[in-house]
N, C-alpha and C positions, 0 to 999 in steps of 0.2 A: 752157789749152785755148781755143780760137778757135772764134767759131761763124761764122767771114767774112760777119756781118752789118754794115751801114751804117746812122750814124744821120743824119737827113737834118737838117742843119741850118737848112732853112729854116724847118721846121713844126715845129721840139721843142721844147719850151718846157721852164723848169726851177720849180717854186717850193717854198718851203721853210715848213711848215706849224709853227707856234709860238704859245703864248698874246701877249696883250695885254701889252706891259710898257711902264714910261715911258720905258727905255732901248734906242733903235733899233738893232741892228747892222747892219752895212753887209756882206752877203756877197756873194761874187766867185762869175760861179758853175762849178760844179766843171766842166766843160765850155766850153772854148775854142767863140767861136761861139751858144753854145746863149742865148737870154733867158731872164735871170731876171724873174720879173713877179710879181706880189702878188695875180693870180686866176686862173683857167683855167674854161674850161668841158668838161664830161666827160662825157657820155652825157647832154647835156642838162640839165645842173647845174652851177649857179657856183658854183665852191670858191673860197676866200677864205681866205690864210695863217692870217687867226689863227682859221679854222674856222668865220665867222661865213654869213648867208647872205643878209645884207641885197642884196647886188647878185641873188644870184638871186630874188626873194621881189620886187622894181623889175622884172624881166625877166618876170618872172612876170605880175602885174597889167597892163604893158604890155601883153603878149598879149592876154590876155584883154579889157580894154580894146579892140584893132582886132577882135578877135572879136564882141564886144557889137553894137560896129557894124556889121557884117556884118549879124548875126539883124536889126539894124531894117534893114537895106538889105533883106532876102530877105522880115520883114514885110510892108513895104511895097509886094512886088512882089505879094502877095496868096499865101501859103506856108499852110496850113491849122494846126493848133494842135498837133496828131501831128505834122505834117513840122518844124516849130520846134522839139519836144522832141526829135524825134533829131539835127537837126542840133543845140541847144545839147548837149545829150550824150558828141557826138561831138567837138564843137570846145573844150569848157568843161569843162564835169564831169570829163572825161578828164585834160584837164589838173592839175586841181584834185586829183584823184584822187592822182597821183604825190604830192604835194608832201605826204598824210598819210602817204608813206612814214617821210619826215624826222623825223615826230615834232611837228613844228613847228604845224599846221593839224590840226582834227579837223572833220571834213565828214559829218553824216548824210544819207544819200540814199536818197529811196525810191522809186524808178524803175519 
């Protein structure tokens, strides 16, 4: 059965999710075309083959980090202490929020 869909080979990425072992195999990947790659990012999450999620947890703190500096750039322009807590809320907390999806961060907030 055909569903005459096309896969677009320049945006498809392939990778193949596995534990940690000392022994590397070397896969070809099942798709002429297509990159194999060791992370993808997926509705704003970095997957990582062997499931780990250090590169997104780096991408993660990055953010927030150019966010930080933001609130003292917006500080400084004289922002009142309400207008700070909803923009940190809205740029920070938010963030932060998703990532106790994972499991990984537990975050009390009492807003």
């Amino acid at each position: 059965m055909c569903n005459k869909m096309t896969i677009n080979l320049n945006t498809t990425k392939e990778i193949v999710f596995r534990r940690a072992c000392p022994i590397r195999y070397n896969f070809v990947p099942s798709i002429n075309g297509v990159a194999l790659v060791d992370h993808i990012k997926s509705l704003g999450i970095v997957l990582q083959q062997g499931l780990s999620f250090d590169l997104h947890a780096t991408e993660l703190l990055k953010q927030c980090s150019q966010r930080i500096y933001l609130l003292r750039l917006l500080c400084s322009q004289g922002l009142s202490t309400d207008q700070m807590n909803v923009v940190f809320v809205g740029l920070i907390v938010s963030r932060l929020l998703c990532v106790t999806c994972l499991g990984r961060v537990s975050i009390c907030w009492s807003g």
